[in-house]
Backbone as JSON, one array per atom type, in Angstrom:
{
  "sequence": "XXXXXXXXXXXXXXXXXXXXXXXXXXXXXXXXXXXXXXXXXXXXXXXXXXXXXXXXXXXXXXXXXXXXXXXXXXXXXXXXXXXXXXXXXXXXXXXXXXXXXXXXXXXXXXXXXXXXXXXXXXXXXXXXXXXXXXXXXXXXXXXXXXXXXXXXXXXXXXXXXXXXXXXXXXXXXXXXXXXXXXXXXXXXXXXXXXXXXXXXXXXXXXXXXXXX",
  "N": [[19.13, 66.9, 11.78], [17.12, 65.73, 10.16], [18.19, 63.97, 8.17], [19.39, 62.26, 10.04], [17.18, 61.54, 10.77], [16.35, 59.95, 8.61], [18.5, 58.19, 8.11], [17.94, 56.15, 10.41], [15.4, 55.4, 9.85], [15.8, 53.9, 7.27], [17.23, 52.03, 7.88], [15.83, 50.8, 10.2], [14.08, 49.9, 8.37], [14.93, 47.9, 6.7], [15.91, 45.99, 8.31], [13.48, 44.78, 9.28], [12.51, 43.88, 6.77], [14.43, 42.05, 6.81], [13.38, 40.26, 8.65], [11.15, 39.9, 7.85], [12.29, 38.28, 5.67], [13.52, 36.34, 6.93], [11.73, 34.82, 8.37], [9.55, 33.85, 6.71], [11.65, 31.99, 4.95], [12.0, 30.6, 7.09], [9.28, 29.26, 7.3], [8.56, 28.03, 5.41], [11.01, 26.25, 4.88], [10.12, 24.49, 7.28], [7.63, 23.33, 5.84], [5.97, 20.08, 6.11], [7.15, 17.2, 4.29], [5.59, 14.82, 4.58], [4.45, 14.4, 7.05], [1.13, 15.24, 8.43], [-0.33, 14.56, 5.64], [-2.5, 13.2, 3.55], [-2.38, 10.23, 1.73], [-3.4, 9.11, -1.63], [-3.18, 5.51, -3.51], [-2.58, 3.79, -5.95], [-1.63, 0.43, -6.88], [-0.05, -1.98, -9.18], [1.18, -5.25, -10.21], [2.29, -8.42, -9.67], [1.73, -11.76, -8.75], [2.98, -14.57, -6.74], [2.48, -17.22, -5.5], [2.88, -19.37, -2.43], [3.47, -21.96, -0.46], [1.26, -24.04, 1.15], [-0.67, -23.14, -0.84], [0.91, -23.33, -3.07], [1.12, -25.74, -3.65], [1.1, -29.09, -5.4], [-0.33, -31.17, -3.9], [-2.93, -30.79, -3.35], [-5.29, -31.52, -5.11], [-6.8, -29.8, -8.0], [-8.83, -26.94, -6.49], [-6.05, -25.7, -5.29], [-4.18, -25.84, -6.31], [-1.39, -23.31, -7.62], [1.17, -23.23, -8.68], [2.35, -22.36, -11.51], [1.65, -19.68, -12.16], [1.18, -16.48, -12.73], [-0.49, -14.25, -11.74], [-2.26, -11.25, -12.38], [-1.92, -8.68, -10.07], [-3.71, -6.28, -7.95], [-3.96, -2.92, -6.14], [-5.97, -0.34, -4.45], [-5.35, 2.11, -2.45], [-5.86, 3.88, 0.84], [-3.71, 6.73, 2.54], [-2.57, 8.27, 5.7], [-0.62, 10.61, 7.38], [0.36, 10.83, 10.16], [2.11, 11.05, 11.94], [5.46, 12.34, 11.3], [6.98, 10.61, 9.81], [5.47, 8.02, 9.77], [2.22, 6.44, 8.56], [-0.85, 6.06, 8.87], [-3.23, 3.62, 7.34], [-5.46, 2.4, 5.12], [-6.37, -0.77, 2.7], [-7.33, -1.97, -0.56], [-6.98, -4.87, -1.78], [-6.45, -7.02, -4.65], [-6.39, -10.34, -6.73], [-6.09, -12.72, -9.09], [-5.74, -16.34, -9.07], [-5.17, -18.71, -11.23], [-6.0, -22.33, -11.94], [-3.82, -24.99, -12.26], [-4.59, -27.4, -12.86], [-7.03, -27.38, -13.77], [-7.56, -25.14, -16.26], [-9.81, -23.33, -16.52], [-11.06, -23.07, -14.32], [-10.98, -20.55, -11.51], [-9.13, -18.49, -9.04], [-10.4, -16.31, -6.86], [-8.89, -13.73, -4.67], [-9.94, -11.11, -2.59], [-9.05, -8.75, -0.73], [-9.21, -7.01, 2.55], [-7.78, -4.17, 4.74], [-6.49, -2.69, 7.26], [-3.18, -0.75, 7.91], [-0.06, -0.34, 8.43], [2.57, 2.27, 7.54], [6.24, 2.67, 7.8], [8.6, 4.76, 7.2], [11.8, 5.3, 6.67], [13.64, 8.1, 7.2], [16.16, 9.6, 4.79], [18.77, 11.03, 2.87], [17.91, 11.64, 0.56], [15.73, 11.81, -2.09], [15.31, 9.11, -2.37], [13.17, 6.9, -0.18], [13.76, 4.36, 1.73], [10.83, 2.27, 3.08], [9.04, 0.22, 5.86], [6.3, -1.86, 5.95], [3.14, -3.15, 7.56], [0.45, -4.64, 8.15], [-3.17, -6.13, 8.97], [-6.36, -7.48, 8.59], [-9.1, -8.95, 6.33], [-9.69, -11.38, 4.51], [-11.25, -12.58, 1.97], [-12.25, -15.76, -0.5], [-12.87, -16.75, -3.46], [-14.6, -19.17, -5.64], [-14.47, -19.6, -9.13], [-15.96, -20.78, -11.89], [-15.6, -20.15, -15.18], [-18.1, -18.83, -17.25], [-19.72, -20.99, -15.59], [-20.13, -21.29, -12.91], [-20.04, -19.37, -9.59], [-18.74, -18.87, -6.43], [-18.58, -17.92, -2.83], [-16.71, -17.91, -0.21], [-16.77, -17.57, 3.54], [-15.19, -14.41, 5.26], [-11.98, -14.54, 6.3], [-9.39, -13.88, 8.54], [-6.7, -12.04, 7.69], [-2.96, -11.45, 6.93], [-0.42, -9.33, 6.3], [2.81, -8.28, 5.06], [5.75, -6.17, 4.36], [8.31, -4.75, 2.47], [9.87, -1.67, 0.55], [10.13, 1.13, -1.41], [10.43, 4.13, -1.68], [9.98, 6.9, -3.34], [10.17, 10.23, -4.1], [9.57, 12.64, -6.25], [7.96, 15.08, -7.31], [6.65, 17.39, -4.31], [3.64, 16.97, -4.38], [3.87, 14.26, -5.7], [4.48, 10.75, -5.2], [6.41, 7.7, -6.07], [5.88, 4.29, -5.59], [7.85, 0.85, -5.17], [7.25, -2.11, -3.98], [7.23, -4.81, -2.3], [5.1, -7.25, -0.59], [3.88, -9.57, 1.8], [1.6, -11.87, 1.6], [-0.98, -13.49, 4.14], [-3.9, -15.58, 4.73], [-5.97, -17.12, 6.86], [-7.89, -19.11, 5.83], [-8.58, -21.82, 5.64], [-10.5, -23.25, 6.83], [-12.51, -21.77, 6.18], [-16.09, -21.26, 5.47], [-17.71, -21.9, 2.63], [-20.87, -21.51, 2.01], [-23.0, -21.71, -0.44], [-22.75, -24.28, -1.39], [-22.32, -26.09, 0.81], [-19.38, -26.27, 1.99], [-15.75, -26.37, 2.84], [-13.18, -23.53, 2.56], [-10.41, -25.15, 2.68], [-7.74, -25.05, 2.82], [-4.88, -22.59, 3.65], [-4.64, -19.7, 2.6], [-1.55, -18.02, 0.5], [0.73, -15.81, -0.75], [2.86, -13.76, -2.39], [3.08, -10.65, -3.15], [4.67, -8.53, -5.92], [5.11, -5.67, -6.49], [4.39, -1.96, -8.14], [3.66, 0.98, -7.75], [1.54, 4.4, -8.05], [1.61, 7.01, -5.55], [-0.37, 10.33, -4.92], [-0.16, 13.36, -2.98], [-1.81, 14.58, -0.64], [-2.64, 17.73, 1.32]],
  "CA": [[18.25, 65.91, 12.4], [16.18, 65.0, 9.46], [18.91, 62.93, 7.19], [19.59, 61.25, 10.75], [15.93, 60.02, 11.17], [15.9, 59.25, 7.73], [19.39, 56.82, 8.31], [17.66, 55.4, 11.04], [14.27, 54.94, 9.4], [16.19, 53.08, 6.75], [18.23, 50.9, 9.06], [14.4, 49.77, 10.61], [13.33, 49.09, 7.06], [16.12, 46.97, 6.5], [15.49, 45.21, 9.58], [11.95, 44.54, 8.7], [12.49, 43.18, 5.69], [15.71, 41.11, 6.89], [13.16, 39.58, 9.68], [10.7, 38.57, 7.36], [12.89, 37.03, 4.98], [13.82, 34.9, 7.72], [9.99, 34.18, 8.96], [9.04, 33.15, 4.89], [12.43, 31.11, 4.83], [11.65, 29.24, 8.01], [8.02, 28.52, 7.39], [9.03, 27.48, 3.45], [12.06, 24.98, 5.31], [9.17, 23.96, 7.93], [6.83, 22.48, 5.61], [6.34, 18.82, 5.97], [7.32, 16.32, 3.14], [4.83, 13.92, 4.5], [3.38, 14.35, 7.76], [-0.03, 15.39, 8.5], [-0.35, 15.17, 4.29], [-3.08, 12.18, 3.05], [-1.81, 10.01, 0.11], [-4.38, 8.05, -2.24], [-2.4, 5.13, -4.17], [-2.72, 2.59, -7.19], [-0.56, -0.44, -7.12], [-0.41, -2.86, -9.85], [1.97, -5.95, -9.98], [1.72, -9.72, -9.89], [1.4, -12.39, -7.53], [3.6, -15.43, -6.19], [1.9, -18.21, -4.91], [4.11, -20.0, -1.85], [3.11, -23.09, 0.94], [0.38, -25.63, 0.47], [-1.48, -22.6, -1.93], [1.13, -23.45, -4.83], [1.35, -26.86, -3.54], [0.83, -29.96, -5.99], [-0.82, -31.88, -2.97], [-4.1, -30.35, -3.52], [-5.75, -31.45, -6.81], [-7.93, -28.51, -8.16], [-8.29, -25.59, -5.92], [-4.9, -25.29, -4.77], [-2.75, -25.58, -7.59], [-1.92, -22.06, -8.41], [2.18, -22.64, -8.82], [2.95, -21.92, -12.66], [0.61, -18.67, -12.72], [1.82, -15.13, -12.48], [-1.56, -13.42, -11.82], [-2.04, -9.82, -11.82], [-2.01, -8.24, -8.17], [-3.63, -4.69, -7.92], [-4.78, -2.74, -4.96], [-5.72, 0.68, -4.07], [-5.1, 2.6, -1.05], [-5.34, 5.39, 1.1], [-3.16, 6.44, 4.08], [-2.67, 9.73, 6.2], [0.74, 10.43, 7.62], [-0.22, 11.06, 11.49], [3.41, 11.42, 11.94], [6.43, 12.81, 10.43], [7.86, 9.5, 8.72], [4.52, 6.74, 9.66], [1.23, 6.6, 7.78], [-1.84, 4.56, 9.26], [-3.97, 3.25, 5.89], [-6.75, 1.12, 4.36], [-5.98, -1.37, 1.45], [-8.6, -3.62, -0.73], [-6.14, -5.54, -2.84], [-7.16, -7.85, -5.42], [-5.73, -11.17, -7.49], [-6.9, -13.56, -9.45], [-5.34, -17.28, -9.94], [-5.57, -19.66, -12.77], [-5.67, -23.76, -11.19], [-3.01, -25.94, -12.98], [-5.27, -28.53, -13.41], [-8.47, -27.15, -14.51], [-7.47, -24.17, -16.64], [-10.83, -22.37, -16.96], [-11.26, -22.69, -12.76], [-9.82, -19.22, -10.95], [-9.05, -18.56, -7.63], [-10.61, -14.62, -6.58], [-8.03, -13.24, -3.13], [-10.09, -10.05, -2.48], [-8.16, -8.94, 0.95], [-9.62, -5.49, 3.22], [-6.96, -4.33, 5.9], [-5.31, -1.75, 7.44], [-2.11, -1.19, 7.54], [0.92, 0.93, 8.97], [3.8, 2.63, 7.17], [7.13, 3.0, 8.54], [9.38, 6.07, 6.18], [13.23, 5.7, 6.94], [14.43, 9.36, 6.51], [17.48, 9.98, 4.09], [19.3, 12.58, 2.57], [17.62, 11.49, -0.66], [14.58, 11.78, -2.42], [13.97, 8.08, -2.19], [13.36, 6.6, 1.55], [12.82, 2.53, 2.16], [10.0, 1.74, 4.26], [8.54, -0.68, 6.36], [4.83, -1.89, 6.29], [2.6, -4.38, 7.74], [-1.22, -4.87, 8.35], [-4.11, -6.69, 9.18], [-7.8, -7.16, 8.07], [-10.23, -9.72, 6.12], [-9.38, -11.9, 2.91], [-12.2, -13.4, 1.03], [-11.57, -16.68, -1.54], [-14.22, -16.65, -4.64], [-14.25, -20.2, -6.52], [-15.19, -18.9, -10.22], [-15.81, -21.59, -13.06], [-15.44, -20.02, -16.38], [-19.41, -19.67, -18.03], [-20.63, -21.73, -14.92], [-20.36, -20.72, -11.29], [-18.95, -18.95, -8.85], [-19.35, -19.44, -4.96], [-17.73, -17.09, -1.94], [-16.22, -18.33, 1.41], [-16.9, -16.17, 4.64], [-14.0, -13.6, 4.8], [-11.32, -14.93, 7.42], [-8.5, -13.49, 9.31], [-5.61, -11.8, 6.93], [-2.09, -10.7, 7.55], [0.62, -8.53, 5.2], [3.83, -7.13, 5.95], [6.89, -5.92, 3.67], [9.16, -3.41, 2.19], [9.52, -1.03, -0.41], [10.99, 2.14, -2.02], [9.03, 5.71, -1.95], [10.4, 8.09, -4.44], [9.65, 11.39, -4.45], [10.09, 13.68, -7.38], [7.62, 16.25, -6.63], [6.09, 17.29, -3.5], [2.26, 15.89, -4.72], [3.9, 13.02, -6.33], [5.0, 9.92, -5.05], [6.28, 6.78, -6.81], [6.51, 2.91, -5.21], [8.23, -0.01, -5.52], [7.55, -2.98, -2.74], [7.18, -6.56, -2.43], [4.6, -7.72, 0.37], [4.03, -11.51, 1.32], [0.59, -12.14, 2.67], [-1.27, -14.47, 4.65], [-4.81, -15.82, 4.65], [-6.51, -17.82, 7.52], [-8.85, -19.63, 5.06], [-8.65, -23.18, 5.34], [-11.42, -23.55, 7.51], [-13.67, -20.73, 5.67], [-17.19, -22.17, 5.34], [-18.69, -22.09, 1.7], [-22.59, -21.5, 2.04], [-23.24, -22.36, -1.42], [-22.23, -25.87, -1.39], [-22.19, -26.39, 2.49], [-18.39, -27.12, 1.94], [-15.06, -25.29, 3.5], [-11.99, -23.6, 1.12], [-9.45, -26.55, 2.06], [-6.32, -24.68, 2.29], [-4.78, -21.66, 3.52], [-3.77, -18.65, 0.88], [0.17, -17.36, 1.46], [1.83, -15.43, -1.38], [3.69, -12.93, -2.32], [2.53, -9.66, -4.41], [5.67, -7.87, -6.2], [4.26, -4.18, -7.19], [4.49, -1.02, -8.49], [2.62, 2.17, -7.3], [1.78, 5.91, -7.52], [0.51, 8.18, -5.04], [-0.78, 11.54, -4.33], [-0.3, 13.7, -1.76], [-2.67, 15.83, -0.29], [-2.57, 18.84, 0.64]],
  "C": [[17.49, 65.11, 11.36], [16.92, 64.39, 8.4], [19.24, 62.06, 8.8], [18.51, 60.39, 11.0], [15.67, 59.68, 9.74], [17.07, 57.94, 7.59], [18.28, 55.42, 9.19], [16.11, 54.58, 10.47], [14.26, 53.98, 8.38], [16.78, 51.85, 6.91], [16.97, 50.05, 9.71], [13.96, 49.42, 9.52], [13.76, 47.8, 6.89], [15.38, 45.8, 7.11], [14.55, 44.42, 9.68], [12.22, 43.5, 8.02], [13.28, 42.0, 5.77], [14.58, 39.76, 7.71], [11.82, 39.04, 8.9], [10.5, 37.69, 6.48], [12.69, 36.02, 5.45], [12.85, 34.17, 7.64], [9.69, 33.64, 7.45], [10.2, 31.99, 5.38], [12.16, 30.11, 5.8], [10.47, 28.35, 8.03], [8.6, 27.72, 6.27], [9.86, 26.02, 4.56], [11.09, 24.1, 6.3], [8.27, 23.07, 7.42], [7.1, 20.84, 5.48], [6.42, 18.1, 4.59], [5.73, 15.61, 3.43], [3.79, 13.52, 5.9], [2.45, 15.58, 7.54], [-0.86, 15.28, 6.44], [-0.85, 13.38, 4.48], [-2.36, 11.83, 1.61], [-3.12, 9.22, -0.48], [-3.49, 7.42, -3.35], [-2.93, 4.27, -5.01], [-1.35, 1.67, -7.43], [-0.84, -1.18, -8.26], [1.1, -3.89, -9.9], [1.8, -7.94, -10.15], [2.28, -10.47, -8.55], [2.52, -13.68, -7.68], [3.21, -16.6, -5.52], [3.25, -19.03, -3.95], [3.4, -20.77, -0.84], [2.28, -23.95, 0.2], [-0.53, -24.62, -0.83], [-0.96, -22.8, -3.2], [1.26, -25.04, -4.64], [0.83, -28.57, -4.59], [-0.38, -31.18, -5.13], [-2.06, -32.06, -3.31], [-4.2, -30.35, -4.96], [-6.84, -30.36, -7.0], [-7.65, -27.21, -7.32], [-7.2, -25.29, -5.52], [-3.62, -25.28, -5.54], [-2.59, -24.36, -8.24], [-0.49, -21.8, -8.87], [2.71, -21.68, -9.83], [1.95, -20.94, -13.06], [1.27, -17.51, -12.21], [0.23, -14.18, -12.51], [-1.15, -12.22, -11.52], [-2.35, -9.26, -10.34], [-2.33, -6.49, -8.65], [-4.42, -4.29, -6.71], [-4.77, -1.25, -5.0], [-5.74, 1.19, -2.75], [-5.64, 3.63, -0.53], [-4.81, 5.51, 2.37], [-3.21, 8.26, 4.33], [-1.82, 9.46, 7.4], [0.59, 11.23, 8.79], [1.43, 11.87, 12.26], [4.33, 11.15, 11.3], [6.84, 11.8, 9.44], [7.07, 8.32, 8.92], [3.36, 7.1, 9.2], [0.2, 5.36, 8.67], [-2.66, 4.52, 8.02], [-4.86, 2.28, 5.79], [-6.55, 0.7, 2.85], [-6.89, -2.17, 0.93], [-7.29, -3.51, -2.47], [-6.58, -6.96, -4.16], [-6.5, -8.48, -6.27], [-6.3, -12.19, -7.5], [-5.74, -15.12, -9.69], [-5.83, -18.19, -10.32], [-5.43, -21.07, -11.95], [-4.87, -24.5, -12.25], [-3.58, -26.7, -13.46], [-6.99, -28.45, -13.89], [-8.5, -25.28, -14.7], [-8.91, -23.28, -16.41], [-11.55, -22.24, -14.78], [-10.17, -21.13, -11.91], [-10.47, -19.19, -9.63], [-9.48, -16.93, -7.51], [-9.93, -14.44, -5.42], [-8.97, -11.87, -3.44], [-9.55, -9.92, -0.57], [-8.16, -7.01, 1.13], [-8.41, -4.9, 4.61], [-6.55, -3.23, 6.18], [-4.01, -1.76, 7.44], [-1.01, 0.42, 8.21], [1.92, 1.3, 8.13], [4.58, 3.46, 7.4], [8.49, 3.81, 7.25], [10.74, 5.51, 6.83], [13.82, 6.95, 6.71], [15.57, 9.14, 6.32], [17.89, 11.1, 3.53], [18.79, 12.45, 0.85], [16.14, 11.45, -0.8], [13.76, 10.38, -2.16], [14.66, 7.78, -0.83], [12.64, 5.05, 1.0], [11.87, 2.55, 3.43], [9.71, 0.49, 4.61], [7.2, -0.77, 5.97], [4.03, -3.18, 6.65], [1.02, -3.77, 8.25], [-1.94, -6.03, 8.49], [-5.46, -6.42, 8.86], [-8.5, -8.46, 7.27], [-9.74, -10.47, 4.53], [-10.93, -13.04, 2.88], [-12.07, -14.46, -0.28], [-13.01, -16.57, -2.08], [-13.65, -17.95, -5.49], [-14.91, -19.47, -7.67], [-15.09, -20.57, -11.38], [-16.38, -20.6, -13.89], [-17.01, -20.3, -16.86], [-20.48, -20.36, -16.44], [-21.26, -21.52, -13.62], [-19.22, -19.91, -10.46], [-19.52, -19.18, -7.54], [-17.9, -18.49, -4.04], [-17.86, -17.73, -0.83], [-16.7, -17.04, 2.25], [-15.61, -15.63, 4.65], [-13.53, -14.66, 6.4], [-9.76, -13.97, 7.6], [-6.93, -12.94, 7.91], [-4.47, -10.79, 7.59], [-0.98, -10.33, 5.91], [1.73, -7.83, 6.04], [4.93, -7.21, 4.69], [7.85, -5.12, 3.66], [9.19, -2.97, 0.99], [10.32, 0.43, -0.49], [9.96, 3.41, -2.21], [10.45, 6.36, -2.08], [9.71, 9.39, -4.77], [10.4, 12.8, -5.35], [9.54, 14.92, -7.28], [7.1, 16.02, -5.44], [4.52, 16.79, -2.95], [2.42, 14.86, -5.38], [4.98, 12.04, -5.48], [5.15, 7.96, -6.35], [7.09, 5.33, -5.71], [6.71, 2.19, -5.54], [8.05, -1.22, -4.31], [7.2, -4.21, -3.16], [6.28, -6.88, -0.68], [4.17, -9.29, 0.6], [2.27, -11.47, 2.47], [0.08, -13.25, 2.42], [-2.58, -14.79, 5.11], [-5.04, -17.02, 5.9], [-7.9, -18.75, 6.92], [-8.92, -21.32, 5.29], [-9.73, -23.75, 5.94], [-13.13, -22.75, 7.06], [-14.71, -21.66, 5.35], [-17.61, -21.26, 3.52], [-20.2, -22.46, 2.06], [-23.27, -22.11, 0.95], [-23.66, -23.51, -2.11], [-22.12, -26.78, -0.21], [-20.35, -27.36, 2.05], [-17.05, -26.07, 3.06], [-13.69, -25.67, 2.29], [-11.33, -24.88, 1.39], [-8.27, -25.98, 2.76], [-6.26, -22.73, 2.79], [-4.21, -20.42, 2.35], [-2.72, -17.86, 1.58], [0.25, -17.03, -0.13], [2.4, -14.42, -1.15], [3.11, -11.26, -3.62], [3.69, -8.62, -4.4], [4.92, -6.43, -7.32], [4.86, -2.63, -7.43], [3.82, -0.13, -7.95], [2.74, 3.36, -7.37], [0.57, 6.65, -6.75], [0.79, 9.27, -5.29], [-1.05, 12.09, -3.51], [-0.88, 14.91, -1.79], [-2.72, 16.66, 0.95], [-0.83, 19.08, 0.19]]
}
């Protein structure tokens, strides 16, 4: 009797142990890549000027074609579900005026914003993203003045490349084209209004971090 309850007592060990291999292995295969997991990001990149904002039309403020300003923004989003992220962006670019070098244009632009994951069988996934929220134009002279519009109406939307190498690291690649409701913005300063709406394009780089 007592080498049979020791078979059997070995045969429930087994058993045990077999069941919570499994239970480890399934939680381990369970964890999410990216939902419920916050990211905080740093883009940097440059800007595109496109419509009447690179337009020759407009002498002074609106000449911003032959300038490649820097474009940088930081982020943060939190991935509500499995493969979309809802987020907050304050992006920031400066351009140079064609015709009165030492004049710059300030885009500071506040927004939320959604992002749409494509799952693949690969580390990197293309997404979607678009948003809405507040762009602000800053006239700056060089040494002399500067003067801020009321913020007005802003829109963004693109695509892009998320690369993931580890599981707290992400790396992006996107191109977004946004769109400013400014032309009507009132200047307090000067009792004047910007002129002109702001449209480009900001081609960027980025890395986040994912938390937890």
């Amino acid at each position: 009797m007592k080498p049979s309850r020791n078979i059997v007592f070995l045969i429930g060990t087994i058993g045990l142990l077999s069941v919570a291999h499994d239970a480890h292995a399934v939680r381990y295969a369970e964890q999410p890549l990216l939902w419920r997991r916050t990211a905080v990001s740093g883009y940097g990149g440059v800007g595109y000027p496109v419509g009447v904002f690179a337009s020759d039309d407009i002498v002074g403020d609106g000449n911003h074609e032959a300038n490649r300003p820097l474009d940088w923004a930081i982020e943060i989003e939190h991935f509500a579900g499995r493969t979309w992220s809802l987020g907050f962006s304050a992006a920031f670019t400066t351009y140079d005026d064609q015709d009165i070098p030492t004049l710059h244009t300030n885009l500071n632009t506040y927004s939320g914003f959604v992002r749409i994951v494509v799952p693949t069988a690969t580390d990197v996934r293309p997404y979607l993203r678009a948003g809405m929220g507040a762009v602000q134009v800053e006239f700056e002279e060089e040494g002399q003045f500067r003067v801020d519009a009321e913020y007005s109406f802003s829109f963004q939307a693109g695509a892009g490349l998320l690369w993931l190498p580890a599981r707290w690291l992400g790396l992006n690649a996107q191109a977004l084209y946004y769109w400013g409701d400014t032309e009507e913005a009132y200047i307090a300063e000067n009792n004047s209004i910007v002129g002109f709406n702001t449209e480009y394009f900001a081609f960027s780089g980025g890395l986040s971090l994912f938390f937890p």
